[in-house]
Structure formats: C-alpha cells, structure tokens
LOVO-934073 format. One line per field, with one value per residue (C-alpha): residue in one letter; x, y, z; residue number from 1. Coordinates in pm, 1 decimal. Example, Ala and Ser with C-alpha at 12.3 -4.5 7.8 and 13.67 -1.06 7.14 Angstrom:
2
res	(a	s)
u	(1230.0	1367.0)
v	(-450.0	-106.0)
w	(780.0	714.0)
n	(1	2)
END
This chain:
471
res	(x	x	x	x	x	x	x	x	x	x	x	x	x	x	x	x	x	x	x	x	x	x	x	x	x	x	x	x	x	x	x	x	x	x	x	x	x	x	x	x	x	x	x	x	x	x	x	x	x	x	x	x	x	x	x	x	x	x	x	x	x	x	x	x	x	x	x	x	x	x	x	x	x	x	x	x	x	x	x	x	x	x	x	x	x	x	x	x	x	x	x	x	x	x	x	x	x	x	x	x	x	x	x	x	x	x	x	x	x	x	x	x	x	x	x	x	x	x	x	x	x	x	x	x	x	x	x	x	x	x	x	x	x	x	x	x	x	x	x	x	x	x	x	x	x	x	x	x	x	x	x	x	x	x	x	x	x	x	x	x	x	x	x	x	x	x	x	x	x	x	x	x	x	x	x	x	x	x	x	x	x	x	x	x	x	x	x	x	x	x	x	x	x	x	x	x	x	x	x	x	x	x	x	x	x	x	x	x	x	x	x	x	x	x	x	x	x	x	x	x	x	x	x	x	x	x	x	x	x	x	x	x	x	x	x	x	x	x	x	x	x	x	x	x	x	x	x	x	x	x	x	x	x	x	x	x	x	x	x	x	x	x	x	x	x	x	x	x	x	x	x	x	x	x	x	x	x	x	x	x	x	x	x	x	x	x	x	x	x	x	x	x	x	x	x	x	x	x	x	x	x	x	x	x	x	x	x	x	x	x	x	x	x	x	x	x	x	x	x	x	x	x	x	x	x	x	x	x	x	x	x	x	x	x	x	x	x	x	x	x	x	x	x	x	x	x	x	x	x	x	x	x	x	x	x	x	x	x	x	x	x	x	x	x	x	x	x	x	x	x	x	x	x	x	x	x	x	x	x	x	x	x	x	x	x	x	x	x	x	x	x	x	x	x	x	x	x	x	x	x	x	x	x	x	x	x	x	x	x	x	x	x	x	x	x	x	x	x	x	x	x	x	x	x	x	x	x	x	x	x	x	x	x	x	x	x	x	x	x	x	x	x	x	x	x	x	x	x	x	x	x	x	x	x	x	x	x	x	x	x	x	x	x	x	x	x	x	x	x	x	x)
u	(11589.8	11394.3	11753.4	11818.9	11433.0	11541.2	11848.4	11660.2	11419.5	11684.7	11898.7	11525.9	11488.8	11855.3	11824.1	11500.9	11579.4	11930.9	11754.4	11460.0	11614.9	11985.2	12083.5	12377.0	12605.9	12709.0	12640.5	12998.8	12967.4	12567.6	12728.5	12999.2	12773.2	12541.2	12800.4	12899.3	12608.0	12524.1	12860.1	12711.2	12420.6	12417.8	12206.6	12252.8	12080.8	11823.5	11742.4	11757.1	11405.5	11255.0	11469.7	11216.2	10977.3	11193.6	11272.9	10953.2	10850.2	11141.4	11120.2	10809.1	10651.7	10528.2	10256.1	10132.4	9904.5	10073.3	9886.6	10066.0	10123.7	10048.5	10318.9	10329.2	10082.3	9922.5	9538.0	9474.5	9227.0	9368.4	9169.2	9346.9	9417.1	9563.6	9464.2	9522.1	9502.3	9214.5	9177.5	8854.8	8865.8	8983.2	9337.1	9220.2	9339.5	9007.9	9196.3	9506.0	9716.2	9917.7	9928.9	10131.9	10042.0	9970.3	10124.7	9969.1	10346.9	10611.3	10916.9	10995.8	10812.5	10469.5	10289.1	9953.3	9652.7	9856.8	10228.7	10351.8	10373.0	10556.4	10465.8	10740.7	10911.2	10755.8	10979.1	11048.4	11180.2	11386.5	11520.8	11641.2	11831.4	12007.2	12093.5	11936.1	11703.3	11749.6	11526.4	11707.0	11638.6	11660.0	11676.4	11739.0	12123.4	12240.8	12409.1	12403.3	12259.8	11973.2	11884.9	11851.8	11685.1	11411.7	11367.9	11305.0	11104.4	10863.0	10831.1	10671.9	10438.8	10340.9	10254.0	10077.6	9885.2	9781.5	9510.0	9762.1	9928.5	10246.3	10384.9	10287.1	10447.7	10785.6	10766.3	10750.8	10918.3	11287.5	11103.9	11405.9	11114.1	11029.6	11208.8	11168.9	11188.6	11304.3	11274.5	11594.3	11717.2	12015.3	12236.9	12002.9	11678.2	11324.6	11074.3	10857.4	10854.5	10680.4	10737.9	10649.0	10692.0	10839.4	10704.8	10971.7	10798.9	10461.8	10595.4	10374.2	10491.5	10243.4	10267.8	10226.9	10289.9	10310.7	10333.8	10502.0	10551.5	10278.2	10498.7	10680.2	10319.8	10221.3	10535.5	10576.3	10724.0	10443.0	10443.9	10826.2	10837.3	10635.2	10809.4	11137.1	10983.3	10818.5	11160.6	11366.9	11120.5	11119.2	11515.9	11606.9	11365.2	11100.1	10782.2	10542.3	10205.3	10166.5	9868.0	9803.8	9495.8	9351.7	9102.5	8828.2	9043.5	9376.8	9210.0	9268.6	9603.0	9686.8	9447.9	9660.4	9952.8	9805.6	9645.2	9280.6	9036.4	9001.5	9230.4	9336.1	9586.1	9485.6	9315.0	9557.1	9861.0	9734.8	9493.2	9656.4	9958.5	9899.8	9735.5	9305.5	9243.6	8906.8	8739.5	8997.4	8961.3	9217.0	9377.4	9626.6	9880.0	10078.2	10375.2	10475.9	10866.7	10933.4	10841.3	11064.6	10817.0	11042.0	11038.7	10697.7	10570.0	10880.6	10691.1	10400.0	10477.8	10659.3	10332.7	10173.4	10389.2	10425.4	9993.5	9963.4	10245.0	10131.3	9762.5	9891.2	10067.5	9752.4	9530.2	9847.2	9822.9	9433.4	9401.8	9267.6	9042.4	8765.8	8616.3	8247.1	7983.5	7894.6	7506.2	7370.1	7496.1	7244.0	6976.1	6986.7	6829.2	7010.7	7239.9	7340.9	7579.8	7840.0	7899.8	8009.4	8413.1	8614.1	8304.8	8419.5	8740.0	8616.7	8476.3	8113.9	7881.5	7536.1	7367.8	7480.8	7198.9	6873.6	6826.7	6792.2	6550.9	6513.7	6369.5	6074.6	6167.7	6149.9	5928.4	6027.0	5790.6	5751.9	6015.1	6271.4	6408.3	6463.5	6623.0	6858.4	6942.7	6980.5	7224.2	7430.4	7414.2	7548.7	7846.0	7976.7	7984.5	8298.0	8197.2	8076.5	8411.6	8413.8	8094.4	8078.4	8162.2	8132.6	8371.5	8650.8	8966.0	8810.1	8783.6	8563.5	8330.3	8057.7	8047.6	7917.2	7774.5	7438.6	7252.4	7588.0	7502.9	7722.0	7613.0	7735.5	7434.3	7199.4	7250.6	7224.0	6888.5	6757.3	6792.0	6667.3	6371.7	6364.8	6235.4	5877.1	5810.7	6054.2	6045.2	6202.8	6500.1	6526.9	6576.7	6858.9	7003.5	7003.6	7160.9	7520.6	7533.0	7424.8	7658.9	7952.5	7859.8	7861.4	8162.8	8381.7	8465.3	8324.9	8658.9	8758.5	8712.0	8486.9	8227.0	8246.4	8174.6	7898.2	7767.6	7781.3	7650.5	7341.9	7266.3	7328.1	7119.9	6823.4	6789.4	6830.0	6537.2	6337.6	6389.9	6349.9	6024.1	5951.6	5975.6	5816.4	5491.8	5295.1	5537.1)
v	(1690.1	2029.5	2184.6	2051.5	2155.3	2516.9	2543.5	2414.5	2668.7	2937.6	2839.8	2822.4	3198.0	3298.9	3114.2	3329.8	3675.5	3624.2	3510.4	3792.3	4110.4	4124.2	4134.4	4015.2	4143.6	3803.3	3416.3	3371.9	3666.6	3500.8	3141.0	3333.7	3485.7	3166.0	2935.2	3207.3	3213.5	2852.3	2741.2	3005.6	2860.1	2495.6	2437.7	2086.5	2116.4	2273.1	1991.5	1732.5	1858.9	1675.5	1369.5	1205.0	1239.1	1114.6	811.3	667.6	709.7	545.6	257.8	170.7	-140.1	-87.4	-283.2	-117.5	215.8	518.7	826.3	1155.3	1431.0	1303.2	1520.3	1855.9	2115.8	2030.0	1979.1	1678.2	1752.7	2026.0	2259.4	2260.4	2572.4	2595.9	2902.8	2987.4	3338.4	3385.0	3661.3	3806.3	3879.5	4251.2	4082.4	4176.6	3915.5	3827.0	3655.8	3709.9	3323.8	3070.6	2858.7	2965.9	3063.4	2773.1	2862.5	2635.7	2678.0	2638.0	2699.1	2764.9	2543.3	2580.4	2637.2	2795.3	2540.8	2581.0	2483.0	2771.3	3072.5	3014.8	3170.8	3294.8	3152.0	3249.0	3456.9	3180.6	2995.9	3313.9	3374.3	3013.4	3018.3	3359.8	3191.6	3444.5	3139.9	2803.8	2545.0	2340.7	2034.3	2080.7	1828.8	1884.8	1774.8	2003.1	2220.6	2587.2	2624.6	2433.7	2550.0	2970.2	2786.8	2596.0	2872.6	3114.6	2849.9	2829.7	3197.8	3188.0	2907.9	3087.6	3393.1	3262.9	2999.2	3233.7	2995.6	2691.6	2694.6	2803.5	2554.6	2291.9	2458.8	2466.0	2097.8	1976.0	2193.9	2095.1	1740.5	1516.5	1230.7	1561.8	1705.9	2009.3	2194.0	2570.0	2868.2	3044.9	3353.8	3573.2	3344.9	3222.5	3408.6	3192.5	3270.3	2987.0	2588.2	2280.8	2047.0	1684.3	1327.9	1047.3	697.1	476.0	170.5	252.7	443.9	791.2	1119.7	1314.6	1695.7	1885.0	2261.3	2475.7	2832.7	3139.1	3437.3	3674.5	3950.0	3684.3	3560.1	3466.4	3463.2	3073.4	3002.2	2712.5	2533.0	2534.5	2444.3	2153.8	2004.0	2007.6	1809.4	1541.9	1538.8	1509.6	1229.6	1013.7	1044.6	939.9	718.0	487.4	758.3	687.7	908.6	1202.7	1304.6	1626.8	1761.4	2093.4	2328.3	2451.4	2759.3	2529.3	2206.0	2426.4	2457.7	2144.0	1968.8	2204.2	1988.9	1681.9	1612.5	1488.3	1414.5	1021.4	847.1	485.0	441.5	182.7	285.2	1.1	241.3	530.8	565.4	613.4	753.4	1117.8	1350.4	1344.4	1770.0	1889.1	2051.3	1923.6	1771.0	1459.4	1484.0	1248.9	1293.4	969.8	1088.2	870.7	688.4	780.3	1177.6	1458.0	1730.4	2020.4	1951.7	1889.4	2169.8	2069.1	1749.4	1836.4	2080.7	1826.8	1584.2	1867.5	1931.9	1591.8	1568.1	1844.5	1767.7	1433.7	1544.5	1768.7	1471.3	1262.0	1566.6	1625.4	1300.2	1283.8	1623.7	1543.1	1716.4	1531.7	1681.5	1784.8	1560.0	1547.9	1415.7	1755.7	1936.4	1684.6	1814.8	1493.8	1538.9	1284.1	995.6	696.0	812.9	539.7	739.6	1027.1	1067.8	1032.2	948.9	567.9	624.0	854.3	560.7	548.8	239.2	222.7	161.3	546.7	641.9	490.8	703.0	508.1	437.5	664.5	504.7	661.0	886.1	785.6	887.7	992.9	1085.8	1457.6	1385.3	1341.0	1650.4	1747.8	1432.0	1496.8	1828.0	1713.8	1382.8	1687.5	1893.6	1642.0	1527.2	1924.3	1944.8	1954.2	1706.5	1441.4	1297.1	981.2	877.5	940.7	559.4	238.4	91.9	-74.1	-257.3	-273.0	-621.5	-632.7	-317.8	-545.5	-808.9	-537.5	-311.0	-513.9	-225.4	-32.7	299.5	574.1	878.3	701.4	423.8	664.2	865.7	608.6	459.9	825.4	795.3	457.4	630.7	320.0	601.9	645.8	858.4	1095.5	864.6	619.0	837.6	1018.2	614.8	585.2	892.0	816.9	451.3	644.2	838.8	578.6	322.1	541.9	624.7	215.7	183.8	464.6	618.1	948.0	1061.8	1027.5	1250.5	1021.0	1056.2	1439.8	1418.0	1219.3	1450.3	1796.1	1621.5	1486.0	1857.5	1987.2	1737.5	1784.1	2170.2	2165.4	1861.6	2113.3	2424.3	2227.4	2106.7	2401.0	2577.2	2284.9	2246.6	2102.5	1826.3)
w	(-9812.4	-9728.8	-9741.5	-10065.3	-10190.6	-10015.4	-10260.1	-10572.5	-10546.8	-10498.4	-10775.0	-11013.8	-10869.0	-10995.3	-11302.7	-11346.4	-11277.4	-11428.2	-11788.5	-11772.8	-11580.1	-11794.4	-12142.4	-12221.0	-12493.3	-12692.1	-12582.0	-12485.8	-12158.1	-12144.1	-12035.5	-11819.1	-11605.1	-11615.2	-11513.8	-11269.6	-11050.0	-11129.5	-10917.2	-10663.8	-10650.9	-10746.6	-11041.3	-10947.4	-10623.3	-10863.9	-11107.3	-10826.0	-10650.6	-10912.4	-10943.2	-10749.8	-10988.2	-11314.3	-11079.8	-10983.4	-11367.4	-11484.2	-11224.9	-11269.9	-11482.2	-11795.7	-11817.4	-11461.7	-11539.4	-11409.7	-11294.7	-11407.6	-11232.0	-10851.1	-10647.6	-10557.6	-10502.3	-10866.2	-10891.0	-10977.1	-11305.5	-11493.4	-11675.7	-12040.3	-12180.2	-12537.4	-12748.6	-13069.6	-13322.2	-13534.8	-13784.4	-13942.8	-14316.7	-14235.5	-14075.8	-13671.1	-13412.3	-13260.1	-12969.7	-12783.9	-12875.1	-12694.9	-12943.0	-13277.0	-13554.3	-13856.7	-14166.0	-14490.4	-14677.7	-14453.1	-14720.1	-15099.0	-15366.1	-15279.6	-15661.5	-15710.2	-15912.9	-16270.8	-16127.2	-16186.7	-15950.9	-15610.3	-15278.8	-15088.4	-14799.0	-14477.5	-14228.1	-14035.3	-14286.0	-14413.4	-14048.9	-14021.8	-14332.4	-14258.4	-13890.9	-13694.3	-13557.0	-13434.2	-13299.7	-13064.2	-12853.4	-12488.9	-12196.0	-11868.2	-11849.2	-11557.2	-11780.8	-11774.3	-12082.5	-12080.2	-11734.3	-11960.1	-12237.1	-12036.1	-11799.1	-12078.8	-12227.0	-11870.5	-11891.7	-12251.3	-12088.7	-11804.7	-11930.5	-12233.3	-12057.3	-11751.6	-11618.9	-11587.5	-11224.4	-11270.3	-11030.5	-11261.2	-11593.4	-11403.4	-11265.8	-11614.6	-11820.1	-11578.6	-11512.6	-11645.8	-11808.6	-12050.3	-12369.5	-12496.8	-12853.7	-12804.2	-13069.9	-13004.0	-13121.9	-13073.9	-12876.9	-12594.5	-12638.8	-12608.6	-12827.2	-12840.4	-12786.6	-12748.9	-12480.2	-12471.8	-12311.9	-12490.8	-12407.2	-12612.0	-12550.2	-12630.8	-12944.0	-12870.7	-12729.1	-12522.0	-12617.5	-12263.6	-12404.6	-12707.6	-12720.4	-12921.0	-12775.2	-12826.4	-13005.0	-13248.0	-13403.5	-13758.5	-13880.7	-13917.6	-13650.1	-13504.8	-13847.2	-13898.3	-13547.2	-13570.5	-13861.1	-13731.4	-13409.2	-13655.3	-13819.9	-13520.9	-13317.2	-13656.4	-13683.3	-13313.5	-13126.4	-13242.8	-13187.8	-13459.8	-13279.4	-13078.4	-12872.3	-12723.1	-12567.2	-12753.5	-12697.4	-12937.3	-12991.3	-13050.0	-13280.6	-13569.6	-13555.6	-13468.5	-13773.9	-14013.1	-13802.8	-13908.8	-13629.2	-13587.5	-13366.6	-13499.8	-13269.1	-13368.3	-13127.8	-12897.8	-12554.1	-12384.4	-12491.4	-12396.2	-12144.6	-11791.0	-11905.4	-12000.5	-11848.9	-11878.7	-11897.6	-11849.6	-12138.5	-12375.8	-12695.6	-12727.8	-13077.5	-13267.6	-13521.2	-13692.8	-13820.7	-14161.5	-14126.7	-14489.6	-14474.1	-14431.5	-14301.7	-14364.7	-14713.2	-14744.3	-14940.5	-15179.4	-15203.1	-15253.1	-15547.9	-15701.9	-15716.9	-15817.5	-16112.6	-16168.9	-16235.2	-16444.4	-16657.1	-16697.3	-16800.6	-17052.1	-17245.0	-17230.7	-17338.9	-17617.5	-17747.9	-17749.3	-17945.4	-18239.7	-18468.5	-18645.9	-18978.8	-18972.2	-19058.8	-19423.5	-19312.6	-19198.7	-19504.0	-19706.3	-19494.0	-19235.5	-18888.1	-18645.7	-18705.4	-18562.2	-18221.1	-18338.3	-18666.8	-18486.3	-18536.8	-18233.7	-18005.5	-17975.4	-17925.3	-17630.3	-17425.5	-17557.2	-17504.9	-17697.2	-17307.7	-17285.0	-17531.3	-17257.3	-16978.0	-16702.8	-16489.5	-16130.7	-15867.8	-15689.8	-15456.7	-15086.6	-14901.7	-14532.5	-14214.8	-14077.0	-13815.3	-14068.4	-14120.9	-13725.9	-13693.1	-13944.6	-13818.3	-13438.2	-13546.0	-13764.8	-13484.9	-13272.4	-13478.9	-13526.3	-13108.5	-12996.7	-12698.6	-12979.6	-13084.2	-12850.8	-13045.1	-13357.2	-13452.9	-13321.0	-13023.6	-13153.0	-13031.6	-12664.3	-12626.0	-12333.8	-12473.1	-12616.8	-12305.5	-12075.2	-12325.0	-12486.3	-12672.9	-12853.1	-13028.3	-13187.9	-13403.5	-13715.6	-13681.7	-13552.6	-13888.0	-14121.3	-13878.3	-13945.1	-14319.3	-14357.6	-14191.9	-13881.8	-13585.6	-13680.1	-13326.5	-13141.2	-12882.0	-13055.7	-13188.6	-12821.3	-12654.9	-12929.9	-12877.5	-12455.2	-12525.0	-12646.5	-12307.9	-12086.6	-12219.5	-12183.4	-11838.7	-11763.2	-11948.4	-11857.4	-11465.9	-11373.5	-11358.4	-11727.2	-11996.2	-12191.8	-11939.6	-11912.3	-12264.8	-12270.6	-11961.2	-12182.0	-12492.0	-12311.9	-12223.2	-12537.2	-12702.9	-12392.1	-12485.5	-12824.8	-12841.7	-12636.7	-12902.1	-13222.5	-13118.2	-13052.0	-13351.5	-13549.8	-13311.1	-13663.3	-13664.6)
n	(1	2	3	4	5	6	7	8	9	10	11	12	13	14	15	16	17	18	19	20	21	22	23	24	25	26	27	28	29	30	31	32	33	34	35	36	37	38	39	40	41	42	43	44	45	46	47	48	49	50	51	52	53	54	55	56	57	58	59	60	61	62	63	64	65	66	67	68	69	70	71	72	73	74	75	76	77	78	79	80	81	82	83	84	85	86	87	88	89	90	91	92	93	94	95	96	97	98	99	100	101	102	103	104	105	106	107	108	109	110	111	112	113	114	115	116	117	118	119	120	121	122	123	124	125	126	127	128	129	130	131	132	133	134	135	136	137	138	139	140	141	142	143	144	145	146	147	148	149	150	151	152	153	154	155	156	157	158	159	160	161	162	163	164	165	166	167	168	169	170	171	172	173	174	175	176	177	178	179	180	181	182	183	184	185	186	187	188	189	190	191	192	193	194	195	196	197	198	199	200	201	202	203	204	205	206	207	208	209	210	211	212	213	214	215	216	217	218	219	220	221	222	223	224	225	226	227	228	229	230	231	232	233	234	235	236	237	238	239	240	241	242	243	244	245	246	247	248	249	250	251	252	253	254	255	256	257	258	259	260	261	262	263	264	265	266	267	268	269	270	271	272	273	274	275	276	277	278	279	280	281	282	283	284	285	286	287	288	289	290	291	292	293	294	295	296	297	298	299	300	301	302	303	304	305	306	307	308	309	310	311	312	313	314	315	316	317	318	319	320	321	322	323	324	325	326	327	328	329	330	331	332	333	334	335	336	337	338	339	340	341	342	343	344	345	346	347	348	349	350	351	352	353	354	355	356	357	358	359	360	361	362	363	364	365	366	367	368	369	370	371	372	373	374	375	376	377	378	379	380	381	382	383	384	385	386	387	388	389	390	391	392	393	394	395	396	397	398	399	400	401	402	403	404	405	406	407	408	409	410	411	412	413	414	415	416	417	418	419	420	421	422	423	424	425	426	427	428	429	430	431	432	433	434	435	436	437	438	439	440	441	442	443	444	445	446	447	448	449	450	451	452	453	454	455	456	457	458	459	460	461	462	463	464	465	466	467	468	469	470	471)
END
C-alpha cells in the first residue's frame, strides 16, 4: 500500500509539471506525450490512492450520517474561502477574485425596459460559439485526459483559494465520488471550473469549488458556466438543489446564480453530508425541471415582449377620446362624477367620492425606534440567516425548545409595540441564541452563528444606548 501511495503521488507530480511547465503545439502531440509518461508512470497507480475514499462513501448506508472529509492530513473544520470581484463606479477591482465574475445577460436577446434595444452577447458567449471554448464535464475515469484537465483544474483552485490546504483541493478535485465542470480552451487548457458532489438519492449536489482564473475575469465566463451546469445536472441525474457554502465576498455572485440564503431543503437531507465550513454562509439554489438556463435571457425577453405588446393592445383598444363637457361652457361649477364621459367605463364606484376614514395614528414608546433599528440591524448580519424565521420541518424542535423565537416575531412584537422596557426586548432577543445553543452541537455552524450574533447584538446594545442616553 505505501508503495502504491509512493507511485500515486509521483504520477500526480508528472501529471503536474507535464500540464504547467510545456506547451504543446496541438491536442493530438498534448495526449501523445500524456499518454506517454502516463504508461511511464501509471496514472492508474495515481487515481487508486484515493479509491479508498470513493469506496467507503459508496458502501455506506444511506440513511447512516456520513462525516466528509475524515482521511488524510485535512483539518477537520475548514475555514471557507470563496471570493468574488467587486468594482467601484470608476470600473477598479477592489479585490483580487476566486470566484467568477456574474454576468446579468448571459447571451443574445436580452431587451432594454421598451423591448427594443438588445445588449450584446458577452465574450463568453461569443468565444463558445466561434469554438475557441468549451465547457466540458470531467470525472475521474483513469484516462489521460481527464487526469490534464483536473490537474489544470486543481491548479486554478489552489492558487485562487490560497488559504485552502492544498492537500485538500487535490483529494477532491481526483476524488472519484466528485465531478467536475472545466472551462477549456485551446485543446486542453483550464481556465476555470466548478467542482461538486452529486448525492443521487437525496436529489442535491454539494458545490465544493468554483473559480476562474484571475487573468480570464469578467468576461462571462462564471454565469455561462453556471448555466451549462444547471443544464447538464437537470438533463442526466435526478438533482433538483444545490448547496454550496459562500462567503460574504462570494453570496453575491451566487444570488445573481439563483441562489439564496432561504434554504427549504430539509435538514434530514442535508445535514451530515457536506462539509460544515467555518465562517461560511450556507446558500441554496433549486434548479426548475422545465428551464433551459442557457436560454434564459431568450426567455425572459420573450415575456418581456410578450407584456408590452400585450399592454399596448389593451391601451389601443381603450383609446378613446371623449368630447368636452358642455356644463362649464354654461358657466357650471361641478357636476355630478357619474356624468363625466368615459369615467364609468374606467372602473369608478360612487364610494370613490368619501375619503375615508384614517385611523389615529399609533402611538409607540421612546424605545421604539432603537428597537427597530437593532431587529434591522440584526436581519442585514450576515450571521442572522439561521433565524430570521421560525423552525420548521424539525419535528422534534418544539419538544425540547418551550420558549421559540426568531427575528421575524421579534419584529412584528416590536411593531405591535409588546416590549415596554429594554429588558423585555433584550430577554427576547437572548431566547434565539440560547435555544440554538440547546438545540444545535457546538460543533455546527448554527451555533457559531448564534455565537457571533450574540456579540454583535451585545456591542451594538451597548452603543445605541449610548447615543440615545434621554431614552
């Protein structure tokens, strides 16, 4: 076995240098000289260092909870990091990105507000037509191929996710259980990819990685990217969700995915099967059976068109124009509203001529407004998202949890003005954190949550009251 490990390794170091230290001149001499030192070197020796890991995954019962990630010299909490490009008005990347770039219109057909004008293609789009890009699935099959394409693919990873060991981007980027989506251009050359892990059964993928190279940016390529993975999960397995960990540089790429922080997938299906990151924001995307996403903005135009040219014939047909009215050129003042041509016709009731009748206005006590801000507060921190409604589809939650709270009740307590003392809102406010301590182990990422928000909401207590000493 440690010979076997000793070759692996070797052949992972050939595969390596022979992807990033030569250029080759077309793909035909590029899979020569690959399956050249792969007989050398026995790429099969190479994949089978982690067979032991694909086996015990695929052996195991479905209905048992499997820990991720256990072998090897991996720490067993990763710290998540997933970064993504953001511009100021002037254009300047503010940060250097992992994750790629979002485009809003991901091919031709996107309109402006009248229907009319179309934005062009993006250069992703434009490169894939003219074939000088591909985005191809890759597994690892033993073949000399995939072994360039995922290797080039682990290079991307590791240097634009510096932080992550890089012992742990190679185990699962060649970890059989895993599939991967490669950007590929000019025969065998990664620049970008996502890699995920299926779970058939459980019909959700778990998206591990997703990077573009940091010279092939904003150009389109992590939109188009993403849509041809939706496309290609929906077309060949059963995959309905994904969920992916992000951080607070990456959630805004992967909302303008479709992905949000709102997960309704079941904690039964989920929890204890991917990995729990630390300072990660869990995010979910449900992808829809009947949608082709790479014609999406096509879609969408088409709706669009299919609106406005449908208000135009009602506004058409509803043109009319009504003489004036003979009464004010006899010197009449006012006339009866049902008199008026047209005004019937345009939906008017005589209760439209009372005003009605406002209710006094409420009044609230002093604490109001801090408690407003501090609930608002807490909802916009990126640590609130466990909380900010009540526990559902945990069928045990409310046997062990007596007093439930969530920020969604806590707001609407606020405005029905129920806390008449700080007290009262700050015992509320404790209830959330302390029941997802009972509920949830240290270890989980629900508790780390509720750990950071309790802080957050400690200081920021402290400085409100501080400005508003009257109160």
């Amino acid at each position: 076995m440690e010979h076997a490990s000793t070759v692996a390794y070797e052949a992972c170091d050939i595969a390596e240098q022979t992807y990033s230290r030569y250029t080759w001149p077309t793909e035909h001499d590029l899979l020569r000289g690959c399956v050249s030192f792969s007989h050398n070197s026995s790429v099969f020796g190479f994949t089978s260092v982690f067979s032991s890991w694909s086996t015990v995954d695929r052996t195991m019962s479905e209905n048992k909870r499997r820990s991720d990630f256990d072998e090897g010299p991996v720490p067993k909490k990763v710290k998540l990091e997933q970064t993504v490009a953001t511009e100021d008005i002037s254009g300047h990347s503010q940060r250097e990105s992992a994750i790629p770039d979002a485009s809003a219109v991901q091919g031709e057909g996107a309109e402006n507000e009248d229907g009319e004008a179309k934005k062009p293609p993006t250069r992703a789009v434009q490169e894939e037509r003219s074939g000088s890009i591909q985005f191809r699935i890759v597994v690892n099959d033993e073949s000399a191929e995939s072994m360039i394409l995922l290797t080039g693919l682990k290079n991307i990873f590791q240097k634009q996710l510096p932080k992550m060991p890089k012992e742990y981007i190679a185990r699962l980027v060649y970890d059989r259980a895993h599939v991967s989506m490669a950007v590929v251009r000019d025969g065998l050359t990664v620049v970008g990819g996502i890699t995920y892990r299926p779970f058939e059964t459980r019909r959700f993928g778990e998206i591990v990685f997703c990077a573009i190279a940091s010279n092939e940016q904003v150009k389109g390529y992590g939109s188009r990217l993403m849509s041809h993975l939706k496309d290609y999960v929906s077309e060949t397995s059963n995959i309905q969700h994904f969920l992916t960990y992000a951080d607070n540089y990456a959630i805004g790429y992967f909302k303008k995915q479709g992905f949000t922080t709102d997960i309704t997938l079941d904690k039964s299906i989920w929890v204890g099967y991917i990995k729990d990151y630390e300072g990660g924001t869990i995010m979910q995307c449900t992808m829809l059976p009947k949608v082709r996403y790479l014609q999406a903005p096509e879609i969408l135009a088409m709706q669009r068109r299919a609106v406005l040219q449908k208000i135009q014939e009602i506004a058409k047909a509803s043109f009319v124009v009504h003489p004036g009215m003979a009464v004010f050129k006899k010197g009449g003042r006012q006339t009866a509203p049902e008199s008026v041509p047209g005004l019937l016709e345009a939906g008017w009731v005589p209760e439209m001529s009372h005003a009605p009748i406002k209710p006094p206005a409420r009044t609230r006590g002093p604490l109001y407004p801090l408690m407003r801000k501090l609930v608002s507060e807490m909802v916009d921190n990126p640590q609130s998202w466990p909380f900010h409604e009540p526990v559902t589809g945990v069928p045990d939650y409310y046997t062990i949890i007596k007093e439930p709270m969530d920020l969604r009740t806590l707001g609407e307590n606020v405005e029905e003005d129920a806390y008449k003392t700080w007290e009262a809102f700050s015992a509320d406010v404790q209830k959330i954190f302390d029941n997802c301590r009972l509920y949830n182990e240290e270890s989980s990422n629900y508790y780390k949550c509720a750990v950071k928000l309790e802080k957050f909401f400690r200081e920021r207590s402290k400085q409100l009251k501080a400005e508003h000493r009257d109160v």
